[in-house]
C-alpha positions in Angstrom: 0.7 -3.3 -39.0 0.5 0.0 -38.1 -3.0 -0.3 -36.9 -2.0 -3.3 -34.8 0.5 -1.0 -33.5 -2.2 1.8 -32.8 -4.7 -0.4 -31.3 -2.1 -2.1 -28.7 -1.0 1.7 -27.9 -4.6 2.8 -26.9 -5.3 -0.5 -25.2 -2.4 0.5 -23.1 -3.4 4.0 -22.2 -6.9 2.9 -21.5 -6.0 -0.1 -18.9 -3.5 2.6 -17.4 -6.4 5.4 -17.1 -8.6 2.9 -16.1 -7.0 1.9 -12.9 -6.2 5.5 -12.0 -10.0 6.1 -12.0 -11.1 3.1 -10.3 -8.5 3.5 -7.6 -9.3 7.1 -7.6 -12.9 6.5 -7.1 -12.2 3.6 -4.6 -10.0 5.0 -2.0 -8.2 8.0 -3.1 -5.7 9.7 -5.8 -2.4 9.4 -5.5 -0.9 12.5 -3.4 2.6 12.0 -2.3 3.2 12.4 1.3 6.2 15.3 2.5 9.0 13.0 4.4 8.6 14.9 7.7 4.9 13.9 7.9 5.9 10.2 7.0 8.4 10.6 9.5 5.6 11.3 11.9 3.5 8.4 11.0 6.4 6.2 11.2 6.8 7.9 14.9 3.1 7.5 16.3 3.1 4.2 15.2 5.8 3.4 17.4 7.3 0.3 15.3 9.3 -1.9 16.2 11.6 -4.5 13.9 9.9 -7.6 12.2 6.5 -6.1 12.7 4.3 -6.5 10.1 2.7 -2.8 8.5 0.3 -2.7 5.7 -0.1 0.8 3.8 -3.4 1.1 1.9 -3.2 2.7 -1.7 0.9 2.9 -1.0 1.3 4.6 -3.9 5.2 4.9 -5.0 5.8 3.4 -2.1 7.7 6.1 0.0 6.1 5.1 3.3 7.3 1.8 3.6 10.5 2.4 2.4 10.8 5.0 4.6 9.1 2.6 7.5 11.9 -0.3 6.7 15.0 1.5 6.6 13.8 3.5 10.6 12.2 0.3 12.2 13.4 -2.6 10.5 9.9 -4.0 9.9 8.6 -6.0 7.0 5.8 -3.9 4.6 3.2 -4.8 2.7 1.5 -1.9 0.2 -1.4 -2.1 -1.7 -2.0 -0.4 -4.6 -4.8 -0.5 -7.8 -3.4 2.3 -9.9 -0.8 0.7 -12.5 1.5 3.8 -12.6 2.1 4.2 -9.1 2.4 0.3 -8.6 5.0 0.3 -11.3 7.0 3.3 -9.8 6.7 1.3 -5.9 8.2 -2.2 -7.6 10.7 -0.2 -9.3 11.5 1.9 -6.1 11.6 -1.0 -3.7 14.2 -3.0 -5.7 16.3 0.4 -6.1 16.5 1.1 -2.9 17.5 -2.6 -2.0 14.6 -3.5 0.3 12.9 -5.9 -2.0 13.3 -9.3 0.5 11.4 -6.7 3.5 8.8 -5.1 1.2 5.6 -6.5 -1.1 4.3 -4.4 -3.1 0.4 -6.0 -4.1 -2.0 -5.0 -7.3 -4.6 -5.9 -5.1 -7.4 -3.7 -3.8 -6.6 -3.8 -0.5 -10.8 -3.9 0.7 -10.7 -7.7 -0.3 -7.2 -8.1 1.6 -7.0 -9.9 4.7 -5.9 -7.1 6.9 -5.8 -9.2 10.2 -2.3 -9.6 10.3 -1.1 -6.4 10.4 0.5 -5.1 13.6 0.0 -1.2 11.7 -1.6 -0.2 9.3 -1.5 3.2 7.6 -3.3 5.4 5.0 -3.8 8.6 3.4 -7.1 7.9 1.6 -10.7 10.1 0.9 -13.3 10.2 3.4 -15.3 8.2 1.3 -12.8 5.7 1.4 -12.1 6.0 5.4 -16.3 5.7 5.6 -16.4 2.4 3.4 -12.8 1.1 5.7 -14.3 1.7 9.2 -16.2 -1.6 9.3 -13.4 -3.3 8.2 -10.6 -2.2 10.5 -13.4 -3.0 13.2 -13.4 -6.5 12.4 -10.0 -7.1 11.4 -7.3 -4.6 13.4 -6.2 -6.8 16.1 -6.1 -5.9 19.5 -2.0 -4.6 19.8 -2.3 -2.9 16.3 -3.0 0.3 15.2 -3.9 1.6 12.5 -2.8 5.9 11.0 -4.9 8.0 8.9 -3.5 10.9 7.8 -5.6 13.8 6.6 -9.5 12.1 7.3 -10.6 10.0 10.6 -12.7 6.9 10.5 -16.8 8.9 11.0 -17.3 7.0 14.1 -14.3 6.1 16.0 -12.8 8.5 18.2 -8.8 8.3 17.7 -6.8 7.5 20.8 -4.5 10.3 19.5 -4.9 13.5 17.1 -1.2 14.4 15.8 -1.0 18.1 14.9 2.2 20.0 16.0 1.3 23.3 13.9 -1.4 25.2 12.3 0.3 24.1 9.1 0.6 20.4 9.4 -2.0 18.1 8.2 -3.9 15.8 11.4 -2.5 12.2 11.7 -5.2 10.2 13.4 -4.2 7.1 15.4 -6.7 4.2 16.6 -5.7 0.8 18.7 -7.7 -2.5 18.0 -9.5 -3.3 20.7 
């Protein structure tokens, strides 16, 4: 029994460390963002209630949460590694939000991102490289879509949000 026990137990750790590297290898590690710079997002992106925002790799979720309770807007977060997914469904029904907020194990490069009116992300440059052809052909033309940290290569942001030497660049694009 105990080796049934055993086996289950590294099956476990293996699928968890599996999607951390696959969604670390895919779009990015999961690196928390400080409220006051989700705060800033949330601002440039200038929501407004029942608007639809997508947040690719959401990680524990803090973003949309954040994005609900300021704007009143519904969220949708994608997320491949199981831990964070776990601590975002867990945090969204906490926090009461759980009717304005979907949480999806889904990689969020096979998503239909078309219906988004913003979509945000903190993800690698390798990541924003691989995205850019995407969010050409599917950010529609009233959305817009945040980086933080990394710019799409080859679009030139409408907007480059940097208030101090110490804050990180948030990057803002509109579809066209």
């Amino acid at each position: 029994m105990s080796a049934i026990i055993e086996i289950g137990i590294f099956c476990i750790l293996a699928i968890t460390l599996g999607t951390l590297v696959i969604a670390t290898l895919s779009a990015a590690p999961w690196v928390p963002l400080f409220k006051k710079d989700i705060r800033r997002m949330i601002k440039l992106a200038e929501l407004k209630p029942r608007q639809l925002v997508y947040d690719l790799g959401c990680g524990d979720g803090r973003i949309l949460i954040e994005a609900v309770k300021q704007c009143g807007v519904r969220a949708v977060g994608f997320e491949l590694s199981i831990i964070p997914y776990l601590i975002a469904k867990i945090r969204v029904r906490l926090s009461g939000l759980h009717k304005m907020i979907d949480i999806r194990f889904q990689d969020f490069f096979s998503a239909d991102l078309s219906a988004a009116d913003a979509i945000l992300c903190f993800l690698t440059p390798y990541a924003m490289k691989k995205l850019e052809p995407k969010i050409n052909q599917e950010l529609k033309t009233d959305a817009c879509f945040l980086t933080y940290a990394f710019p799409l290569p080859n679009l030139k942001p409408q907007i480059k949000d940097k208030p101090d030497p110490k804050t990180i660049t948030i990057f803002l694009y509109r579809g066209e």
